[in-house]
C-alpha positions as CSV (number, residue, x, y, z in Angstrom):
1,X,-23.5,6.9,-5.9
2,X,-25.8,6.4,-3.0
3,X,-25.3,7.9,0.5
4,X,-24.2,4.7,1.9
5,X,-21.7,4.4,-0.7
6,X,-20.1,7.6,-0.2
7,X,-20.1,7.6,3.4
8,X,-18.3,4.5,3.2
9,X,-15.7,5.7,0.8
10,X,-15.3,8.6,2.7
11,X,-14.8,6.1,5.5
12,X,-12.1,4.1,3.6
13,X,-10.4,7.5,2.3
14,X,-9.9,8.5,6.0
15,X,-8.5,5.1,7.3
16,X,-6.2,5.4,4.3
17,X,-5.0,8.7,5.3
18,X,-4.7,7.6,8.8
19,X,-2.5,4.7,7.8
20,X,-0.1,7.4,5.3
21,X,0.4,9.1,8.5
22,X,1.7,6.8,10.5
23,X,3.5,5.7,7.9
24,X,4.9,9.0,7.5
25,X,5.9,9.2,11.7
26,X,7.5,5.8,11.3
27,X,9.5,7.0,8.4
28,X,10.2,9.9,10.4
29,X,11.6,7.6,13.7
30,X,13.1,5.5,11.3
31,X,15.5,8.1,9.9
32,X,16.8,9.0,13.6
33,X,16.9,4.9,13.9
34,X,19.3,4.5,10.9
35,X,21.4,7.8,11.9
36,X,21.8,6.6,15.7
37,X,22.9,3.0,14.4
38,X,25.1,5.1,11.9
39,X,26.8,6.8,14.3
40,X,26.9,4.4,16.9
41,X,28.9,2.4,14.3
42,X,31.3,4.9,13.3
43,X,32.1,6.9,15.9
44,X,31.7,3.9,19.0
45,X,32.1,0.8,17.1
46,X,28.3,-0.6,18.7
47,X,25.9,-0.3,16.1
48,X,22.1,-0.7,17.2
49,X,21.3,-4.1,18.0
50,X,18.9,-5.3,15.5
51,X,19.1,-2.3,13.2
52,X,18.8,-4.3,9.9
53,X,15.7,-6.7,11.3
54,X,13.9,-3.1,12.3
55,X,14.9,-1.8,9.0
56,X,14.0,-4.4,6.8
57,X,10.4,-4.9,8.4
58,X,9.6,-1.6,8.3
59,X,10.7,-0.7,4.7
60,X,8.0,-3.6,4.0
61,X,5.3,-2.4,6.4
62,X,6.0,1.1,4.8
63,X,5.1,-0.1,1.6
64,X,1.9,-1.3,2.3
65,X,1.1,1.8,4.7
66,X,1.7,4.3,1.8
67,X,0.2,2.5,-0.9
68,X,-3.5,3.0,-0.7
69,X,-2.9,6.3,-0.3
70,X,-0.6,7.1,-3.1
71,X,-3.0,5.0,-5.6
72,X,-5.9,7.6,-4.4
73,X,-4.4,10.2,-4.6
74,X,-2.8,9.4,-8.0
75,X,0.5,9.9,-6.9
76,X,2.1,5.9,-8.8
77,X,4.4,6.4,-11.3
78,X,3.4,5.9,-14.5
79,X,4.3,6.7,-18.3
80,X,1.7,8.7,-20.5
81,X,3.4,8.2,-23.4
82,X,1.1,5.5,-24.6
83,X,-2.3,6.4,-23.3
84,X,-2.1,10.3,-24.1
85,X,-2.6,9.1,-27.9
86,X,-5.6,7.1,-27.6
87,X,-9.4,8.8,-28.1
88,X,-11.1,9.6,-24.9
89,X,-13.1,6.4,-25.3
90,X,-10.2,4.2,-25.8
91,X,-7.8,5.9,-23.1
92,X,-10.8,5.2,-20.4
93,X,-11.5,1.5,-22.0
94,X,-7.3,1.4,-21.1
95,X,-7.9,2.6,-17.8
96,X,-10.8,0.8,-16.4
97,X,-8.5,-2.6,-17.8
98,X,-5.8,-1.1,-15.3
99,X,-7.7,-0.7,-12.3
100,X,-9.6,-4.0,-13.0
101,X,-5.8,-5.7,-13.1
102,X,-5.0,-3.8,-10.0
103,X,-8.0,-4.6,-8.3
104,X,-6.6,-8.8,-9.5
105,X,-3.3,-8.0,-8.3
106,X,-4.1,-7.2,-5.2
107,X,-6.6,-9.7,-3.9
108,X,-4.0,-12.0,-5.3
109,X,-1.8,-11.1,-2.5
110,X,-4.1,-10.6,0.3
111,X,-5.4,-14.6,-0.9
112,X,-1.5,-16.0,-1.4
113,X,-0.6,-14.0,2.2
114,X,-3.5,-14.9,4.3
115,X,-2.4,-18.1,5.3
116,X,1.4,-16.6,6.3
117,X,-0.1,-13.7,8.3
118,X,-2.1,-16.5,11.0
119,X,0.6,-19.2,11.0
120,X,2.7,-15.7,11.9
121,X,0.3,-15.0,14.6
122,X,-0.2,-18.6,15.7
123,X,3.8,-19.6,15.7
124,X,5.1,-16.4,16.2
125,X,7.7,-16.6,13.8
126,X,10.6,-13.8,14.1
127,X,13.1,-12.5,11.6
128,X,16.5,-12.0,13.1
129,X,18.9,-13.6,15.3
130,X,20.6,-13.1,18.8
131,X,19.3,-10.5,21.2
132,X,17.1,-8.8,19.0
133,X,14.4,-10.9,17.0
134,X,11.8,-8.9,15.2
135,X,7.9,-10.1,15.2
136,X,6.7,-10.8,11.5
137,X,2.9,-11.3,12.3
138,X,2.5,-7.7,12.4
139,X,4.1,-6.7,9.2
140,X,2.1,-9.2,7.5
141,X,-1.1,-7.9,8.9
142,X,0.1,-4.5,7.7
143,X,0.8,-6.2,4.4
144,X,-2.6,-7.6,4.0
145,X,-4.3,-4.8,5.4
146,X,-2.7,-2.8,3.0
147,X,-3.4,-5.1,-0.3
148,X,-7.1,-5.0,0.9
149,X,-7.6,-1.3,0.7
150,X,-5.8,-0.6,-2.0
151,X,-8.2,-3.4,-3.7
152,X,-11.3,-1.8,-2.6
153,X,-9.4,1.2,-3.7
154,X,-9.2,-0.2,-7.1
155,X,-12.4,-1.7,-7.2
156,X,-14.0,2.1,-6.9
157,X,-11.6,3.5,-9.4
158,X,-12.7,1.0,-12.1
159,X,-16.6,1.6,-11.6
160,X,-15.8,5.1,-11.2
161,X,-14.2,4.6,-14.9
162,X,-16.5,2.4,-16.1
163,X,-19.6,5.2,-15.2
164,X,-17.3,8.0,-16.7
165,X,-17.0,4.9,-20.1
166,X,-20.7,5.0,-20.0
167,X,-21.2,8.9,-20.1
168,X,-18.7,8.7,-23.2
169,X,-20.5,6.7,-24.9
170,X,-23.5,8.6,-24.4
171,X,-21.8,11.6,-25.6
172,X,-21.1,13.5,-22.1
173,X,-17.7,14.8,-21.4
């Protein structure tokens, strides 16, 4: 890998990081959100105005926050079952067909979301009713934001597989 290359990924893992913690703080003011409108509820009978808007945005936004992260840091769920009984060669051949589908699955929904994120930002559409309404342009920025690094995250695990594939088949570990 060239120096450009790695000083860009080193870029992209930072931004990634950046984005997991603020994700992380906005999980973190979300939990005093939910426990405020919890006991305002109960104990006064007023729950937060516009709780389940703020709540339902950011649960979305969180996502998308957290995932390029959790992909690079190999932190998805997933079952080994399968692939822990194929040959080295085989299991990488497996993998590389994974991270090229999640590279496909992702610039699938930055392409299908583009056009929702700037009618968002040229309408300004809002979820909720009354006297709280909830912006969506910036949850779908966050959305597409998101799908794009954890593409480009993709895209460097498959070639990083695909080199590892090519040292296999040349007979180093």
């Amino acid at each position: 890998m060239g120096e450009h290359m790695r000083k860009a990924l080193a870029l992209l893992i930072r931004l990634t990081s950046l984005l997991n913690a603020v994700a992380t703080i906005w999980t973190l003011f979300l939990v005093f959100f939910v426990t405020a409108d919890v006991c305002g509820r109960v104990f006064f009978g007023r729950p937060l105005t516009g709780a389940p808007e703020v709540v339902k945005m950011s649960l979305v936004a969180l996502v998308f926050l957290h995932m390029p992260h959790a992909l690079w840091k190999g932190r998805h769920i997933r079952s080994e079952l399968l692939i822990s009984r194929l040959t080295p060669n085989l299991r990488t051949v497996m993998e590389v067909i994974m991270w090229l589908l999640g590279v496909f699955m992702f610039t699938a929904i930055v392409i299908s979301s583009w056009h929702h994120m700037v009618d968002a930002w040229q309408t300004g559409i809002y979820e909720g009713e009354g006297s709280l309404r909830v912006p969506l342009a910036p949850v779908r920025t966050i959305v597409i934001l998101g799908s794009m690094l954890t593409a480009l995250l993709y895209l460097v695990g498959a070639v990083q597989r695909m080199a590892k594939l090519r040292r296999l088949s040349k007979g180093d570990p």
